[in-house]
N, C-alpha and C positions, 0 to 999 in steps of 0.2 A: 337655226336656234337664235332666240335674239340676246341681244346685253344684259338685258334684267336676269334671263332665263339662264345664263353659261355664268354670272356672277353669281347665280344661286347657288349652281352645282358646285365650282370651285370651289366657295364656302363653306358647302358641305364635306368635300375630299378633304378639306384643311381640318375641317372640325373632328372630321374620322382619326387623321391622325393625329393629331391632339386628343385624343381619347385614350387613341394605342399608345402613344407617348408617356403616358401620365398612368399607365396600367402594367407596369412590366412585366415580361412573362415569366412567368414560372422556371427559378435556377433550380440544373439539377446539382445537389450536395455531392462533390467528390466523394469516392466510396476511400475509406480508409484500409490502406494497405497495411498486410498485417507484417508486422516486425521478423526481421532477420536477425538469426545469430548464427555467428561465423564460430569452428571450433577446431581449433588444433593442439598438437602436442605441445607446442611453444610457439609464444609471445613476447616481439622486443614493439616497446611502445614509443622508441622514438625519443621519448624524456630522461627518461632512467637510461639509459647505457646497457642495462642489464635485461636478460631473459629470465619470464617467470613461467610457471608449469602450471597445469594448462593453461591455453590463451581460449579464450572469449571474448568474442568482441559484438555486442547487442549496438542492434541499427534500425531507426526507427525513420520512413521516409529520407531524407537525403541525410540525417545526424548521427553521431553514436551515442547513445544512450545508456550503455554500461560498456563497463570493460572489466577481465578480470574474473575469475572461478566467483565471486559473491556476487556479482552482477545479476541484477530482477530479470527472470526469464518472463514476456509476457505471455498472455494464454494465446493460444493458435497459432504462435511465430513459426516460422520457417526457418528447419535449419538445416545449415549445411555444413558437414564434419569434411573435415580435414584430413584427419587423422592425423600422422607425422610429417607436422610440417609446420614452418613459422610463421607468424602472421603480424606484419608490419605496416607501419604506413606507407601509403603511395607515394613513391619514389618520387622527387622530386628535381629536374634538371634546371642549371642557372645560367646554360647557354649552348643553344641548339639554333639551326638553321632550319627548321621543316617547311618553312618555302620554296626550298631551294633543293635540287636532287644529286643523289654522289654518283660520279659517274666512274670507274675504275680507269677508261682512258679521256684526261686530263683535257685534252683538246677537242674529243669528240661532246663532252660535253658542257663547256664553251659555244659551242655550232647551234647544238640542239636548244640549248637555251636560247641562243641569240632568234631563235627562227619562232620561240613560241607566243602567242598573244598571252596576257597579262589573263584573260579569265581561262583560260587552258593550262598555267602553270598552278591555277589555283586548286584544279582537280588534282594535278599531281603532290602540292602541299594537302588537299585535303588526305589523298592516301597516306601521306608519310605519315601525318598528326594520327591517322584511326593506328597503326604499325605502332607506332611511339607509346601512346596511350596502352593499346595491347599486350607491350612489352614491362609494364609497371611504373610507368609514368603519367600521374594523374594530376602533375602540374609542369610546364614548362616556360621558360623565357626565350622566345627567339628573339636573339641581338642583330637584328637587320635582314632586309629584305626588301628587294626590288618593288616598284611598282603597288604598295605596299597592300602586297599580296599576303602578309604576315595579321595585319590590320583587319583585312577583310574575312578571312579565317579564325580568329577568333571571336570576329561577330558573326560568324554564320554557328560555332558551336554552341556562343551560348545561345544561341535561336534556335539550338537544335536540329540544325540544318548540316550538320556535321560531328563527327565521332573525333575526338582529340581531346589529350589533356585540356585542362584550364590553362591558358596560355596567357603572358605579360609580352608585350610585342613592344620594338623600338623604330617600325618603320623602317625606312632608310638612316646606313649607318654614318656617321658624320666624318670626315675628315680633310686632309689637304687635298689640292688638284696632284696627279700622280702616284697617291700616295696609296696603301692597303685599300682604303674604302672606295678609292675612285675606280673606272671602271681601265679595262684592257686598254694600253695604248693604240686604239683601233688611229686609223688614218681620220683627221677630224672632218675631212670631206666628205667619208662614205657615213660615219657613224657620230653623232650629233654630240659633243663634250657635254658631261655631267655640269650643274649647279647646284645652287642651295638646294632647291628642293627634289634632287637627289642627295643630297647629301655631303658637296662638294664643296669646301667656302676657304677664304683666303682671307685672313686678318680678322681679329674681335668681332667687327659687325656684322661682315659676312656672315663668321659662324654663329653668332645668335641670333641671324634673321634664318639660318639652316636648323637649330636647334627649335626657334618657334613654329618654323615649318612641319617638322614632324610632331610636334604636340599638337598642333593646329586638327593634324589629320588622324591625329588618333592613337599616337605613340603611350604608352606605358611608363616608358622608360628609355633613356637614351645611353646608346651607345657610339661609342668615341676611338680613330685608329691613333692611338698616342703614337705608334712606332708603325716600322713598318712590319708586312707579310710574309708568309714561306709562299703560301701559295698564288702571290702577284706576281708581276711580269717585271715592272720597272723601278722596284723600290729594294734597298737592303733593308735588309729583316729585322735589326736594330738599332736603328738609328730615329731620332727623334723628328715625328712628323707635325706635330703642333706645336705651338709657341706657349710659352708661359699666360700671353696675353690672350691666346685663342681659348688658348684648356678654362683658363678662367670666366669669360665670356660665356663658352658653352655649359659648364659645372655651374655657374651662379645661374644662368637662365632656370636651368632645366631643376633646379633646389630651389627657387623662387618658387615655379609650377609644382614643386612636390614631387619632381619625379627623380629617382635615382639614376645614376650615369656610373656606364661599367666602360672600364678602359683596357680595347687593345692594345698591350704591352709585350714585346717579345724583349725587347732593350731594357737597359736598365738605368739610363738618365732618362729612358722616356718613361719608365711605371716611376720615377721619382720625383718627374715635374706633374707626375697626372697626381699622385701622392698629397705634394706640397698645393694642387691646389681645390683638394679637396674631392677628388673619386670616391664612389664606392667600394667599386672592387676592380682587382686587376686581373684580366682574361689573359692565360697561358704564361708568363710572367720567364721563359725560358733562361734568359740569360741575367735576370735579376738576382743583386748581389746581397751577402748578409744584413751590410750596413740600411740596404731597402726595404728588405725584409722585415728591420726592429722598424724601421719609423711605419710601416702597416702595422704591423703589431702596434703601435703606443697608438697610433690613431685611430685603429679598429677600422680598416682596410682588409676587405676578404682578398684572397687569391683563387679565384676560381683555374684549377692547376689544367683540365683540359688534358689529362695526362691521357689515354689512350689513341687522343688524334695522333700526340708527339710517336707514338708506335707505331701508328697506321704509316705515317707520311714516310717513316723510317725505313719501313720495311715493302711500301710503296717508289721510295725516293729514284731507283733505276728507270723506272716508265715514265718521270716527269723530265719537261727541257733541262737542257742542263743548268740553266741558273737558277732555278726553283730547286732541283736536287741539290744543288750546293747551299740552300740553304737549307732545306729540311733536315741535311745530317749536321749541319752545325747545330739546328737550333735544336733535334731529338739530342746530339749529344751530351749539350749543357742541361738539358731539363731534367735530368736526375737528380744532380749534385743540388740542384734549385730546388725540389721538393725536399730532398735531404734536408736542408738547411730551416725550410720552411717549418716541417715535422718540431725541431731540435727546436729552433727561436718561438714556436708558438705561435705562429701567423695563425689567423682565424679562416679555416678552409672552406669554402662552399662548394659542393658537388656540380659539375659541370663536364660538358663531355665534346663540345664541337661538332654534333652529328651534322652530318650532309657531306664531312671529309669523309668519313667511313660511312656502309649505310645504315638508315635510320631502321631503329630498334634492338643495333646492339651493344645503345648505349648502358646497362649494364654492367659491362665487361669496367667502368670504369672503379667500380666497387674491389674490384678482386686488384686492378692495377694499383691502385693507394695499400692495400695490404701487401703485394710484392715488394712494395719501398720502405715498409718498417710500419704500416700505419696499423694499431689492432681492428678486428673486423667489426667490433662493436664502433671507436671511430670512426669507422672509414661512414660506417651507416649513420653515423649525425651528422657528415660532414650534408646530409640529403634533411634528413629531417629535422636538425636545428641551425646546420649554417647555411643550407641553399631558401630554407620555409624564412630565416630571418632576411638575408640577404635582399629575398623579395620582395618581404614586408607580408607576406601570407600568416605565420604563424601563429597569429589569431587564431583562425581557421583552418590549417590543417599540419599538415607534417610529424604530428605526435597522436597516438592513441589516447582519445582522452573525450570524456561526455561532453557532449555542449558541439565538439567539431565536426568540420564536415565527414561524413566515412567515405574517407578515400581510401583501402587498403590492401595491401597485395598481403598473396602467400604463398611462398616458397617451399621447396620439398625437405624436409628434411630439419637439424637446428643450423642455422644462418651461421650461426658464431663460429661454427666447425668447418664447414663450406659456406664461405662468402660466394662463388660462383654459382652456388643454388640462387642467389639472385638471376642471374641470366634466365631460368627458365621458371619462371611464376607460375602456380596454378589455378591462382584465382587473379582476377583483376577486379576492381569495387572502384567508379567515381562516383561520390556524392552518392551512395546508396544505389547507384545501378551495378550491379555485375557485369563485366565487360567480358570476362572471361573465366569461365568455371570447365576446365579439362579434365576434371574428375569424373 
C-alpha cells in the first residue's frame, strides 16, 4: 500500500467517525415506574411526636409524595398493606463501626483482624452495612475505621455495588499516641506505630496535618478520642487524652472544611474541654457530670448516649482481661445516673448505638433501652429522626415522613408507642424508594 493510498483510507476511518460522532444513537426513555403506597394501621412521621390513624405513606421513584389518609393515590400504583402495624422513618444511627466486626471472644478477634488484608475486611464491612440496613437502618455514621475501609464502603453503595444504609464516614479516628484511638500496645518492632494518617498525632500540628489527612481521603466527618476507652489495653477510661490546644487545632480544622467532629468522651474534664472548644456531639459521655451536661445543653452539644454498648460490655465484662473489665463495670455503672441527668437537664439526645461492641443489627434494642431510663417511646423515636437526622446534617432529606423527602421507611408490627421493642423486628424496610425488606 503506498502513502498517498493508507493516508486516504485513515481519512476516511476518521471521517466515518466523525459522522458517528456528530449522529448520536438513539437513547432509550427510562420506563416510568409506577408509584408505591405503603399502608398501615398507624403512622409516626417523625415531626410531630404523635401517631395518626391510618398511615399512608405515597412514593414516587426514590421520593415521598403524600403522606397521610388525604394523600393523591396515583392510578396503577402499587400497594402494599400493612395492616397492623406502624410505619416510620428509617431509623437512623450517629454512631456505628460496620467496618469493623464484634467478636464475642475479645482477643480472638484482635488476631483475626490483625491477619486480614484491607480488601477482605471490606467484604465483611460490606455484610455488616446490607445486616444494619436490613434491620431498619437507612442512614448511618460510622466514626472510624481502619485502613479506610469505612470510605470505601460507602462509595461502592452509593455505586451500587453494595447494600447498606446511606453512610457519613470519618476514616481513621484521631487521637493521642496510646491513647483510645491508637492501636494495641503491640511490640513496635514486630508491628509498625500508628501516625497522622492513621490517626495518631501529638501537639496542634500534628493533629491538623491528622485531621486534614482524613478529609484529604474522604472523611465526612471527624471523629476525636477526647478521653480514654473501656475497650483499650493502655489507657484509663476517663481521663483526658487531648489538650486544649490539640482539641482546638482539630475542631477549627475540620469547621473550616464543613465538617462536624463527634468526641469520644467517657470523662468528664475530657467531654468539657472537647465542649469549651467547640464539638459537636459527645459519644457515650458515661461519667459526665450535671454541671457538663447544662454547658451542652446552652451550647447545643448532642450526647450521643450509646446506652446499649454500656449493657453489653456490662454483662460481657467477665470474659474481658482484667483491666478492661474493670473498666467497663465502672464506666456501665455510672452511665445510668448520666442519662438520668441528661433526660432531667434537657441535653439534646441523638440516637447512637456503638455496634461492632455488640453485633451488627441489633442495634435497635437501643430504642426500648432509653424508655427503660424514664425516656417516653415517642422521645426515644426522635432522638433517630430529629436528633441523630439533625446531628448529621441529613434532615433535609430524610428522617421525618414528609413529601419532597427521600422514602426511607420502616414498619414495625403492631402501634410503636405501646411496644417500642416492635422496633427490633421491622417488616418492611424502604431506602430511597427500594424495599429492602417486605416479610409480609
Amino acid at each position: 500500500m503506498t502513502v498517498l493510498s493508507a493516508g486516504l483510507l485513515c481519512a476516511g476511518l476518521l471521517s466515518g467517525v466523525a459522522s458517528r460522532a456528530q449522529t448520536p444513537a438513539p437513547t432509550r426513555q427510562p420506563v416510568p415506574q409506577p408509584a408505591i403506597v405503603l399502608r398501615a394501621a398507624h403512622l409516626f412521621d417523625g415531626r410531630t411526636g404523635r401517631l395518626t390513624e391510618p398511615g399512608v405513606v405515597v412514593v414516587q421513584g426514590q421520593r415521598i409524595t403524600g403522606v397521610g389518609a388525604n394523600a393523591a393515590i396515583p392510578a396503577n400504583a402499587r400497594v402494599i398493606d400493612l395492616g397492623d402495624a406502624t410505619l416510620l422513618p428509617g431509623f437512623i444511627d450517629a454512631h456505628v463501626h460496620i467496618a469493623d466486626d464484634h467478636d464475642d471472644d475479645w482477643a480472638a478477634g484482635i488476631y483475626n483482624t490483625m491477619l486480614r488484608f484491607p480488601a477482605e475486611q471490606a467484604f465483611h464491612a460490606a455484610h455488616n452495612a446490607k445486616v444494619t440496613l436490613e434491620a431498619g437502618f437507612t442512614t448511618a455514621r460510622v466514626v472510624g475505621a481502619a485502613d479506610f475501609v469505612d470510605v470505601s464502603l460507602r462509595n461502592a453503595i452509593n455505586d451500587g455495588l453494595a447494600e447498606g444504609p446511606r453512610l457519613l464516614v470519618a476514616g481513621h479516628a484521631i487521637g493521642s499516641t496510646g491513647g483510645h484511638c491508637d492501636s494495641s500496645p503491640y511490640p513496635p518492632n514486630r508491628v509498625m506505630p500508628s501516625g497522622p494518617m492513621e490517626g495518631v498525632c501529638n501537639g496542634a500540628e500534628e493533629c491538623r496535618q491528622a485531621t486534614r489527612l482524613q478529609m484529604k481521603y474522604g472523611a465526612d466527618v471527624i471523629k476525636i478520642c477526647a478521653s480514654g476507652g473501656v475497650l483499650s489495653e493502655s489507657d484509663p477510661v476517663d481521663v483526658p487524652q487531648l489538650t486544649p490546644d490539640e482539641l482546638r487545632a482539630i475542631i477549627g480544622e475540620a469547621h473550616t472544611w464543613g465538617r462536624k467532629v463527634a468526641a469520644h468522651a467517657h470523662g468528664d474534664l475530657a467531654a468539657k474541654l472537647a465542649v469549651e472548644a467547640g464539638v459537636d456531639s459527645i459519644e457515650h459521655g458515661s461519667f459526665v457530670q450535671p454541671a457538663t451536661l447544662q454547658l451542652m445543653k446552652s451550647k447545643g452539644v448532642y450526647l450521643v448516649p450509646t446506652r446499649m454498648t454500656q449493657l453489653w460490655v456490662l454483662q460481657k465484662a467477665d470474659t474481658y482481661p482484667p483491666k478492661i473489665a474493670a473498666k467497663a463495670r465502672a464506666a456501665g455503672a455510672a452511665h445510668e445516673a448520666m442519662f438520668r441527668n441528661a433526660l432531667r437537664i434537657g441535653v439534646p439526645i441523638a440516637f447512637g448505638t456503638d455496634a461492632a461492641v455488640f453485633p451488627h443489627g441489633l442495634n435497635a434494642q437501643e430504642f426500648g433501652d432509653y424508655v427503660d431510663l424514664g425516656m417516653s417511646p415517642a422521645n426515644a423515636l426522635l432522638t433517630s429522626s430529629q436528633g441523630a437526622a439533625k446531628l448529621l446534617g441529613v434532615d433535609g432529606e430524610t428522617g421525618t415522613l414528609e413529601a419532597g423527602k427521600f422514602a426511607d421507611v420502616v414498619a414495625v408490627p403492631g402501634n410503636v408507642l405501646e411496644n417500642i421493642r416492635a422496633t427490633e423486628k421491622p417488616v418492611l424496610v424502604m431506602k430511597q424508594g427500594a424495599v429492602v425488606v417486605d416479610s409480609l
